[in-house]
VMD Tcl script that builds the backbone (N, CA, C; Angstrom):
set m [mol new atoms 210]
animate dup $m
set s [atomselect $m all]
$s set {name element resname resid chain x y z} {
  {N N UNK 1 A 36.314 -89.514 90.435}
  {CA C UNK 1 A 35.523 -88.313 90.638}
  {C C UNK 1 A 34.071 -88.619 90.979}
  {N N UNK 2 A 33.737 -89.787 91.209}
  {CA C UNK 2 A 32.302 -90.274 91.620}
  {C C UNK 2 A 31.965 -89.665 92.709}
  {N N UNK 3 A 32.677 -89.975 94.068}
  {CA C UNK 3 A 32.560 -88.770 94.778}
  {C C UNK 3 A 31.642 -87.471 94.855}
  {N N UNK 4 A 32.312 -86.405 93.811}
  {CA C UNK 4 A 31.784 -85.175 93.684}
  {C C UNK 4 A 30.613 -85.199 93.157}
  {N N UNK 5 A 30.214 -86.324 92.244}
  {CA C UNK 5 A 28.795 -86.277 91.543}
  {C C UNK 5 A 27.945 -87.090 92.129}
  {N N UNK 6 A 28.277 -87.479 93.443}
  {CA C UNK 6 A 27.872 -88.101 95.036}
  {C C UNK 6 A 27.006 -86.812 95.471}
  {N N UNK 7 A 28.171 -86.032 95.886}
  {CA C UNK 7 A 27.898 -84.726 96.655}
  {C C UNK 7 A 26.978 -84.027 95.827}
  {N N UNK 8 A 27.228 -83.526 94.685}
  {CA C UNK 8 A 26.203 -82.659 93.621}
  {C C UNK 8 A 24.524 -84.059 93.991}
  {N N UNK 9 A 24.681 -84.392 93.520}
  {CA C UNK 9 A 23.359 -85.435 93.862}
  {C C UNK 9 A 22.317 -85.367 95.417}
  {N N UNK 10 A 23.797 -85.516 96.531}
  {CA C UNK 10 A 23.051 -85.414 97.435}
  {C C UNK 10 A 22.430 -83.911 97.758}
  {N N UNK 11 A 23.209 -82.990 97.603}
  {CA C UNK 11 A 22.715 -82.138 97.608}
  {C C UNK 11 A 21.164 -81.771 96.747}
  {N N UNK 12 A 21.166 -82.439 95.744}
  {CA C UNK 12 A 19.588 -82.271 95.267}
  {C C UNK 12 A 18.240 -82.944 95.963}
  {N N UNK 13 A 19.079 -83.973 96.624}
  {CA C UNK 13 A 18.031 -84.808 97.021}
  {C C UNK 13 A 17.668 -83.976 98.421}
  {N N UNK 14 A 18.453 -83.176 99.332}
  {CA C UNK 14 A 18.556 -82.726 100.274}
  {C C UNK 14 A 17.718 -81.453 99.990}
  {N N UNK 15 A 17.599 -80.477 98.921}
  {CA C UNK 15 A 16.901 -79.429 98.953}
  {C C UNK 15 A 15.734 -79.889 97.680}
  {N N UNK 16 A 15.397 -81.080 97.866}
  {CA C UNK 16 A 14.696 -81.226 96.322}
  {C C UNK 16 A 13.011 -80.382 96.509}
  {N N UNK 17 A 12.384 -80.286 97.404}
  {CA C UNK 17 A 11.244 -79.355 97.659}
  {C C UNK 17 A 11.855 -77.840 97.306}
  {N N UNK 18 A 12.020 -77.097 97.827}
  {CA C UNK 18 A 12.999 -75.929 97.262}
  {C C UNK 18 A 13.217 -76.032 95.968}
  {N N UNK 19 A 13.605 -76.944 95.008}
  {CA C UNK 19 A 14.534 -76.575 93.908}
  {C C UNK 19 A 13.393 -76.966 92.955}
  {N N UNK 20 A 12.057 -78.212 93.482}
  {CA C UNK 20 A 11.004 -78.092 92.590}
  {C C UNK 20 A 10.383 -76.634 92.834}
  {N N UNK 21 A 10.387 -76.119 93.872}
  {CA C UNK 21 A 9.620 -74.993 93.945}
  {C C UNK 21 A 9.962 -74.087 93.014}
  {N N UNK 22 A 11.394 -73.610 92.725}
  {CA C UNK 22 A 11.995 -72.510 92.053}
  {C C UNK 22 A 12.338 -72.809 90.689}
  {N N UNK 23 A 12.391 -74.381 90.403}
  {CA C UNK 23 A 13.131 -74.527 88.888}
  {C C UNK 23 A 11.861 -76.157 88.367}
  {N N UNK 24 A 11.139 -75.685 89.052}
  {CA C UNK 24 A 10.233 -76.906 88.135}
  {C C UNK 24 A 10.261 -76.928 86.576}
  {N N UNK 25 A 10.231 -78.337 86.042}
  {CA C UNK 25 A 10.835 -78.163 84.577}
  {C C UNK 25 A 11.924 -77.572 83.840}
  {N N UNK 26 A 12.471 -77.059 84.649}
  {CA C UNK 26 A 14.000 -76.695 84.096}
  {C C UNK 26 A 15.326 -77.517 84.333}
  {N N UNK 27 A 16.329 -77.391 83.644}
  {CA C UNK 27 A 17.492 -78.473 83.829}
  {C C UNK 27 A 18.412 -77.523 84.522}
  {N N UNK 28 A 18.617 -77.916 85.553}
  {CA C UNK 28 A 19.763 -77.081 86.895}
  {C C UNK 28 A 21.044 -77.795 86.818}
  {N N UNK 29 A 21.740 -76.878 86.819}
  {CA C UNK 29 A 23.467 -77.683 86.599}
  {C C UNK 29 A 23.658 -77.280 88.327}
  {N N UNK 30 A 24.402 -77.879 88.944}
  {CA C UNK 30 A 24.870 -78.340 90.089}
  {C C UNK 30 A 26.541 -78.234 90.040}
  {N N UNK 31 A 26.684 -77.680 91.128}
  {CA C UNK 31 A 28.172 -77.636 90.652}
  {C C UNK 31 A 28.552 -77.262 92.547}
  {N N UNK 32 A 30.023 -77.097 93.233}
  {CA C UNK 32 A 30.003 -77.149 94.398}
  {C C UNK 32 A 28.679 -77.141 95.279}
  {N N UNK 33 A 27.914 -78.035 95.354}
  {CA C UNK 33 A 26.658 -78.335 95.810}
  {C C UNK 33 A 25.904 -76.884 96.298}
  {N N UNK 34 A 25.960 -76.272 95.157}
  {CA C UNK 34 A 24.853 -75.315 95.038}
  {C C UNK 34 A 24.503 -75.305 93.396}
  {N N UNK 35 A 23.095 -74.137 93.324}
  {CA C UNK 35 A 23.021 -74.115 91.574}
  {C C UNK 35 A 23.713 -73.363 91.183}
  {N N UNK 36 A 24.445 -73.418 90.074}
  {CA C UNK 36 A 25.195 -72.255 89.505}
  {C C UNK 36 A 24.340 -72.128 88.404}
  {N N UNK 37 A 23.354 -72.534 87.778}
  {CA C UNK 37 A 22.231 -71.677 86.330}
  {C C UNK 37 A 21.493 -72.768 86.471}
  {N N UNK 38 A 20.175 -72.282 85.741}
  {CA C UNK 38 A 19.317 -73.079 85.310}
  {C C UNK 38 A 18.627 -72.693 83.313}
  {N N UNK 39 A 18.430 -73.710 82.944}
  {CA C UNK 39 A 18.401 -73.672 81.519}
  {C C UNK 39 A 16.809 -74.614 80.984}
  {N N UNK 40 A 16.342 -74.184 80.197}
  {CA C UNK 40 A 14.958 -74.553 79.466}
  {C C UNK 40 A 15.931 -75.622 78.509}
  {N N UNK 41 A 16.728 -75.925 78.581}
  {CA C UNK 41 A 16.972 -77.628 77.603}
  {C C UNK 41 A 18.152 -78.121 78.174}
  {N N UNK 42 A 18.679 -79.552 78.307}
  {CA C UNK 42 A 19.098 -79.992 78.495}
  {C C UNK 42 A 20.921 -79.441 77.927}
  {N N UNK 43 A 20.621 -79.333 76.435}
  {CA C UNK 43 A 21.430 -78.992 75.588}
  {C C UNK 43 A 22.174 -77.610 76.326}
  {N N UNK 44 A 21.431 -76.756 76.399}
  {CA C UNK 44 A 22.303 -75.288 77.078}
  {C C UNK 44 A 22.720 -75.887 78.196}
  {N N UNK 45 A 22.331 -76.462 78.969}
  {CA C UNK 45 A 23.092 -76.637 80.427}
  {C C UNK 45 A 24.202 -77.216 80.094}
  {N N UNK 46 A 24.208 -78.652 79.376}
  {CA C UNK 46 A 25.296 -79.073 78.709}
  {C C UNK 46 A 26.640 -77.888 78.593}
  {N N UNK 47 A 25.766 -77.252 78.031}
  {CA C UNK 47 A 27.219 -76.211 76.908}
  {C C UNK 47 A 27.530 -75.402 77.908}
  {N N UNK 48 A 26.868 -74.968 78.573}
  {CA C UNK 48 A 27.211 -73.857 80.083}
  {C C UNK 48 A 28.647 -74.524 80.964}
  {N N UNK 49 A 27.888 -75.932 81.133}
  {CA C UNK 49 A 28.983 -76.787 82.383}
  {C C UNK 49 A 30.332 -77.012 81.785}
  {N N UNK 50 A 30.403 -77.165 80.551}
  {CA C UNK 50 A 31.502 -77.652 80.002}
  {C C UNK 50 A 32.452 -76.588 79.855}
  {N N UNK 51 A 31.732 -75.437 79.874}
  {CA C UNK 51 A 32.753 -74.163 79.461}
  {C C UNK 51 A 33.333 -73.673 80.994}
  {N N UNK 52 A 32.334 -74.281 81.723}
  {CA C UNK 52 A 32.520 -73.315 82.958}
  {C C UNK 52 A 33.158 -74.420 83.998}
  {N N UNK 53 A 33.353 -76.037 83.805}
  {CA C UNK 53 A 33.345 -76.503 85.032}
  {C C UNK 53 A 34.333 -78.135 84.310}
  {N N UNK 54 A 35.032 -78.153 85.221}
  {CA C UNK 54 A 35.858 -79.471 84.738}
  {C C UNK 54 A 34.589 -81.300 84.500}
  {N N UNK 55 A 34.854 -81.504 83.255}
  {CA C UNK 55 A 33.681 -83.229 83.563}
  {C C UNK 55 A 33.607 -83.790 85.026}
  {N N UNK 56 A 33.210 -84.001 85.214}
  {CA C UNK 56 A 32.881 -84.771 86.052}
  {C C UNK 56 A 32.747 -83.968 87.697}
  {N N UNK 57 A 32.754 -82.769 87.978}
  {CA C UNK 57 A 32.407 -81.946 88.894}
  {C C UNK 57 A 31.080 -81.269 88.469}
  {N N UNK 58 A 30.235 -81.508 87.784}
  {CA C UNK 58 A 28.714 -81.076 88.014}
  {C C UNK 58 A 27.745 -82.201 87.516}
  {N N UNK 59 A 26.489 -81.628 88.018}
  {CA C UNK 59 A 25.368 -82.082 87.713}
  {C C UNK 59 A 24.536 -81.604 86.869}
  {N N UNK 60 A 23.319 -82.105 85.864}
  {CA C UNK 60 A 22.768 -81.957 85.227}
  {C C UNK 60 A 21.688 -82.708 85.768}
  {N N UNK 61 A 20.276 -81.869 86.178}
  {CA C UNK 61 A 19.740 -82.518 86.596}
  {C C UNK 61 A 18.026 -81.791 86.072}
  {N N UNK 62 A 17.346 -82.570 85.605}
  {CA C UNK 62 A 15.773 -81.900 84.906}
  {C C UNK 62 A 15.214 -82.135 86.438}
  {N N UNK 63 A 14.498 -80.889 86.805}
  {CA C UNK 63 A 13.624 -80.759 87.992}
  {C C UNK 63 A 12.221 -80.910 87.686}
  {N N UNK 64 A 11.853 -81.852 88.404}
  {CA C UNK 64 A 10.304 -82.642 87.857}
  {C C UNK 64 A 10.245 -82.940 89.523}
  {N N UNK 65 A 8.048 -82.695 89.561}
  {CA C UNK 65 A 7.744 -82.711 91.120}
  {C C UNK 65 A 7.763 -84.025 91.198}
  {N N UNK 66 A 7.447 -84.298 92.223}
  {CA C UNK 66 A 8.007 -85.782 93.004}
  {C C UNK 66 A 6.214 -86.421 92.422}
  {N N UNK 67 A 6.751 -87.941 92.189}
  {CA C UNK 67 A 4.886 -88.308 91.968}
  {C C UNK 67 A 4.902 -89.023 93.038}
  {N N UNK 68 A 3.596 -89.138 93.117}
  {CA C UNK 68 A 2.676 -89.768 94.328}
  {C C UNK 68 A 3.335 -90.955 94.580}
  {N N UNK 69 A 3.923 -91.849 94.239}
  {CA C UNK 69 A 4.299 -92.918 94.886}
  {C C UNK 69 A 5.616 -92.618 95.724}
  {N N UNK 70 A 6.410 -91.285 95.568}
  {CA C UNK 70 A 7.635 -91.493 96.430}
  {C C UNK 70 A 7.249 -91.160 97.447}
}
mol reanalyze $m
mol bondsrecalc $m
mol representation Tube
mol addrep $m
């Protein structure tokens, strides 16, 4: 299933301006390479994906702006 958490990934890296814009500091679950929620802790996103989405088909990802060296 590496694959799919390929795709969830690239997809962040692909809209990552956008998704700092709208979810800075928040943890965005990723799921068919769009967002399906965003959550103020790590922990709720956790509990969201698991209820809602088979392991290993999403992402969990904390949205933080890009620093100056990338």
């Amino acid at each position: 299933m590496g694959e799919l958490l390929d795709k969830q990934h690239r997809f962040y890296l692909h809209n990552e301006q956008e998704l700092i814009e709208r979810y800075k500091g928040q943890y965005i679950v990723i799921h068919d390479e769009k967002v399906a929620d965003s959550f103020g802790s790590e922990r709720d996103a956790y509990i969201y994906s698991v209820k809602h989405f088979p392991i290993g088909t999403f992402l969990i990802r904390k949205v933080l702006a890009k620093s100056a060296s990338n």
